[in-house]
C-alpha positions in Angstrom: -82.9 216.0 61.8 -79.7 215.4 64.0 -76.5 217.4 63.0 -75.2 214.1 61.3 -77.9 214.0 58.4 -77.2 217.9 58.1 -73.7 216.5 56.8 -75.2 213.7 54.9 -77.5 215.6 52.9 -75.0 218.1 52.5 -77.2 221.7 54.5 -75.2 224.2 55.9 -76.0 224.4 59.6 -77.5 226.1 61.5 -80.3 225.8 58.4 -83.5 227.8 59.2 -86.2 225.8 58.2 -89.9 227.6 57.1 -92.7 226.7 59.3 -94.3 224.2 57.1 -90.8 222.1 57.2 -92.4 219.3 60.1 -95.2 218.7 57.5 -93.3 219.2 54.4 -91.0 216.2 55.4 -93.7 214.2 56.5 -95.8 214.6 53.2 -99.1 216.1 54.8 -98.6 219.5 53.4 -102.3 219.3 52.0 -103.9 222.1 50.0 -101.9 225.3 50.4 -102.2 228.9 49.6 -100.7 230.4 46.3 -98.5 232.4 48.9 -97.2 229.2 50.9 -96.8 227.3 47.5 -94.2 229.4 46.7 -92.4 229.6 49.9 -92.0 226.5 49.5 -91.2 226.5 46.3 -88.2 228.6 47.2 -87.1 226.8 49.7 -86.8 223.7 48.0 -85.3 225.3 45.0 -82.7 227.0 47.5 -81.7 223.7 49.2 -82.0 221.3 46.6 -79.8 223.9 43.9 -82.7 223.4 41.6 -82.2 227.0 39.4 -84.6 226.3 36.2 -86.7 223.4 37.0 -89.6 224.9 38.1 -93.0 222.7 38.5 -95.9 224.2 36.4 -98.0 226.5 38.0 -101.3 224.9 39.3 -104.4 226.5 38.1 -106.1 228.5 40.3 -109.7 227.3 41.8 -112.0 230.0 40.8 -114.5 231.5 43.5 -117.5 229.0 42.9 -115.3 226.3 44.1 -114.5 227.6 47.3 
């Protein structure tokens, strides 16, 4: 992102992005762990000033499915 988006959309900058951002923004985020679901979660809920909209909680695969 240049520092003219940063405006646009409104992020404080410098903005420390998580390291799944690159993917994240592309959409190729795939299958992630319970732990990086709700990083990025988190950070989503930070930037976007979400408080109370959480998504439903995927169920998780059992150990047979692994």
């Amino acid at each position: 992102m240049t520092f003219e988006r940063f405006a646009v959309v409104r992020v404080p900058f410098p903005f420390t992005l998580f390291t799944l951002d690159h993917r994240l923004l592309r959409g190729r985020l795939g299958r992630l762990s319970v732990a990086d679901e709700a990083r990025v979660r988190q950070a989503l809920v930070k930037l976007l000033g979400l408080e109370g909209q959480e998504r439903p909680r995927r169920k998780p695969r059992s150990a047979a499915a692994r």
